[in-house]
C-alpha positions as CSV (number, residue, x, y, z in Angstrom):
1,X,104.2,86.6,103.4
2,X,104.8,84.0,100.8
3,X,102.5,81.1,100.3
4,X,103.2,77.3,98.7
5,X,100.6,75.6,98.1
6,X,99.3,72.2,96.6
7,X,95.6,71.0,96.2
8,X,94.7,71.2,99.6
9,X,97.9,71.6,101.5
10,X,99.8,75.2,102.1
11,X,102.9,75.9,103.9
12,X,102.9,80.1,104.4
13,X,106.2,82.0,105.9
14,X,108.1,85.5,105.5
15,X,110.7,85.6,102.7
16,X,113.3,89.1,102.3
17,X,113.9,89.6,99.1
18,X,116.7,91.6,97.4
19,X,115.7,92.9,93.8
20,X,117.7,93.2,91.3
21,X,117.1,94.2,87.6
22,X,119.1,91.4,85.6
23,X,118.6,89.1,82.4
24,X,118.1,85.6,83.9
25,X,115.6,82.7,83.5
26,X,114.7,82.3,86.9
27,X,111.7,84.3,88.4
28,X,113.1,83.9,91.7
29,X,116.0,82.6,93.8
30,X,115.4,80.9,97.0
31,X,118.4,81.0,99.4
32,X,119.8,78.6,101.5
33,X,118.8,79.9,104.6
34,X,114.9,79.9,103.4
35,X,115.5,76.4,102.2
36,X,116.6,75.4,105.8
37,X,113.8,77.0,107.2
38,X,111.4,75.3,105.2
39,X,113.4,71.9,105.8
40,X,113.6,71.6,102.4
41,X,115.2,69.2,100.0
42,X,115.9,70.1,96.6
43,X,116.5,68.1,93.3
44,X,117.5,70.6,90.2
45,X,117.7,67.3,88.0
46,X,114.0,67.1,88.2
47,X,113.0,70.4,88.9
48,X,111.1,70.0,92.6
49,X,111.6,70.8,96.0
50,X,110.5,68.9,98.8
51,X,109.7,70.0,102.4
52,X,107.3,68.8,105.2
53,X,104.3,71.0,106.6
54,X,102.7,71.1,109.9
55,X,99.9,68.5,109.1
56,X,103.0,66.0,108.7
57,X,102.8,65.6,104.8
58,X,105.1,66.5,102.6
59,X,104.7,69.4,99.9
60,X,105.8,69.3,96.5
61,X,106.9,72.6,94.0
62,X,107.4,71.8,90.8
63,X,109.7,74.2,88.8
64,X,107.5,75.4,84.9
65,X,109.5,75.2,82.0
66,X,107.6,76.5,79.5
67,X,108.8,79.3,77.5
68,X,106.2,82.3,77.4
């Protein structure tokens, strides 16, 4: 079960995953059928993805760029 959440507001759903050990700079890649399923709308210019939850609002993930 994977959670999003924001302040107050949390959208949770099952996500398969398929590991793979590779050199990349993403921590995860969300497919395009979990993206439909969330009714999400993504924007890689700015780093977010947008997608409504059941209380009728509309979450925001912001991508972290910060090098650790």
């Amino acid at each position: 079960m994977n959670t999003f959440d924001q302040d107050q507001l949390s959208k949770s759903f099952t996500i398969r995953y398929l590991i793979v050990n590779e050199n990349t700079s993403y921590f995860t890649l969300i497919g395009i059928k979990t993206l439909n399923e969330l009714g999400a709308i993504v924007s890689m210019p700015h780093l977010k993805m947008k997608f409504p939850i059941l209380t009728g609002k509309i979450m925001i993930v912001k991508a972290n760029q910060k090098q650790e």
